[in-house]
C-alpha positions as CSV (number, residue, x, y, z in Angstrom):
1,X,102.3,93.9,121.0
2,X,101.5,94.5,125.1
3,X,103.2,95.1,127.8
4,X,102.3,95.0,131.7
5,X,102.9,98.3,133.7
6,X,103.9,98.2,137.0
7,X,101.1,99.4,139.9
8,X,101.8,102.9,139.3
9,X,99.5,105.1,137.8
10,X,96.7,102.8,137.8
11,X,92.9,104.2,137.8
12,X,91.1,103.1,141.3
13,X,90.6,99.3,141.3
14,X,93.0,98.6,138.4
15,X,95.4,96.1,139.4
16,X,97.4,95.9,136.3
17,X,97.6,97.8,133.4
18,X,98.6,96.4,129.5
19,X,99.8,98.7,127.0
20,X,98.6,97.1,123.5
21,X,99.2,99.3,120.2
22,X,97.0,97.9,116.6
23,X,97.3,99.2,113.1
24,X,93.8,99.4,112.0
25,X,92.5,99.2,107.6
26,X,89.5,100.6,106.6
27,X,88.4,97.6,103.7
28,X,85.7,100.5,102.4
29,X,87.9,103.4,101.8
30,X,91.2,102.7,102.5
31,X,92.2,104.6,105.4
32,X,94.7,103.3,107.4
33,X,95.8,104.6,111.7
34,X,97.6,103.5,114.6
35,X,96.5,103.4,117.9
36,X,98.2,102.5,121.3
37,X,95.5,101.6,124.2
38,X,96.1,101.0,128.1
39,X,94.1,97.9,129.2
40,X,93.0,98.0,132.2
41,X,92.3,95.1,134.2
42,X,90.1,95.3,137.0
43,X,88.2,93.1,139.2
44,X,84.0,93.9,140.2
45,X,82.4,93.7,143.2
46,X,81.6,89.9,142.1
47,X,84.8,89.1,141.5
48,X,84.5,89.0,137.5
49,X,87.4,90.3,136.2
50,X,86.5,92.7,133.6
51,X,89.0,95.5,131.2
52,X,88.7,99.3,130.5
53,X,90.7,100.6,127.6
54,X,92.0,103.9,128.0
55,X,93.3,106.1,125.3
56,X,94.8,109.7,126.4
57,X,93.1,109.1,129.7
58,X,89.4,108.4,128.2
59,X,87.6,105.3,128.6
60,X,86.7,104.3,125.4
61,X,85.0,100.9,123.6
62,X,87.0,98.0,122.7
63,X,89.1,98.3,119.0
64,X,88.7,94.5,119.0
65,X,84.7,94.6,119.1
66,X,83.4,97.1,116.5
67,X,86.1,99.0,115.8
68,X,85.2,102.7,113.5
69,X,87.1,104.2,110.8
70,X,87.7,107.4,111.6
71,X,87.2,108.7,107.6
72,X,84.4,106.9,106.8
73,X,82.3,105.4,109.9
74,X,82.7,102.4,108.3
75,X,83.1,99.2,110.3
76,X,85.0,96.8,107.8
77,X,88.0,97.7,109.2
78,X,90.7,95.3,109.3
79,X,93.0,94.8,112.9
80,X,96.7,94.3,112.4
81,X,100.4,93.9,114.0
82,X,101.6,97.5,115.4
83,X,103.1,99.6,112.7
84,X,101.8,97.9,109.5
85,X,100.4,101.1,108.9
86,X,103.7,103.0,109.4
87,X,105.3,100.8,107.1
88,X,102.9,100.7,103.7
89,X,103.1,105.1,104.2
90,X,107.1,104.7,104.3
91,X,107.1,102.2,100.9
92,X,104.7,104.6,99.4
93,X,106.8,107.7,99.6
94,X,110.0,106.0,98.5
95,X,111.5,107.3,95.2
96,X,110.4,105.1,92.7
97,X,113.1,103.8,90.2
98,X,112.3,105.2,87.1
99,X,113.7,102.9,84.1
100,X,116.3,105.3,81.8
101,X,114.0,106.8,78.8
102,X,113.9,104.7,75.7
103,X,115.4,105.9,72.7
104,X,115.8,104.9,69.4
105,X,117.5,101.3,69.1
106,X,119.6,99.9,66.3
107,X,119.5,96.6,65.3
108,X,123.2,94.5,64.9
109,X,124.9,94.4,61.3
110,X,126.4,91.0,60.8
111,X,129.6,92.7,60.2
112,X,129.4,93.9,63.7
113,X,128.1,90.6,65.0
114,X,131.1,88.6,64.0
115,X,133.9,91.1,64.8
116,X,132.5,90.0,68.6
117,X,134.6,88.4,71.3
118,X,133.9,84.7,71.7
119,X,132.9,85.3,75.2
120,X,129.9,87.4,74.1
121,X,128.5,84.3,73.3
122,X,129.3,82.2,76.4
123,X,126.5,79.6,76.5
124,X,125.2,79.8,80.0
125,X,125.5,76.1,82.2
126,X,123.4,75.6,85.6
127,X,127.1,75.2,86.8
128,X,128.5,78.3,85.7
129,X,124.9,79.9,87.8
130,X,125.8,78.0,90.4
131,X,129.7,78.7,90.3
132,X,129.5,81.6,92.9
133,X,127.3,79.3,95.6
134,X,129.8,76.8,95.6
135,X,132.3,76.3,98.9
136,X,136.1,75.3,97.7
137,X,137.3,71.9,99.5
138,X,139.0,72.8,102.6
């Protein structure tokens, strides 16, 4: 989820820079984003050590505070792993299988029922289930 940036390209008094990325759920209407953020880690005249995060070279507030959605305003939004977000759009425009239409069904004669192979009706063991799992004796 981060990763520390070498010296270069840091804003005056930085002295390291974290790249973090979030997935972010609005709870009120739904809306889901991404967002990647440069943490900046910097060091007052104190000698606090306090961060700026930077997104497309603007210092803005922290996601993890209050974080916005950005359809709503709301602020029950829910913080998760990078690309959760990413990942519910792509499973959401998969094809769905669509079961074969249902027509009409007839029901067995008896004639037809005992002209069957014997294997038809194969009563089922656990064993035979587990047949396929099992290793052969070396």
């Amino acid at each position: 989820m981060s990763e520390i940036a070498g010296r270069t390209g840091l804003r005056a008094g930085a002295n390291a820079v974290v790249h973090e990325s979030y997935s972010f759920a609005c709870m009120r209407c739904g809306h889901g984003w991404e967002q990647s953020y440069e943490i900046e880690h910097h060091i007052d005249a104190a000698g606090h050590e306090f961060v700026l995060y930077v997104v497309d070279g603007r210092v803005v507030p922290s996601p993890l505070s209050k974080p916005t959605c950005h359809n709503c305003d709301g602020h029950l939004v829910r913080i998760m792993q990078p690309g959760r977000v990413a990942s519910a759009r792509d499973a959401a425009h998969r094809p769905q299988r669509v079961p074969p239409p249902a027509g009409p069904v007839e029901a067995p004669t008896a004639e037809a029922e005992a002209g069957q192979d014997q294997r038809e009706h194969h009563h089922w063991h656990l064993s035979d289930l587990l047949h396929p799992f099992q290793r052969k004796a070396s």
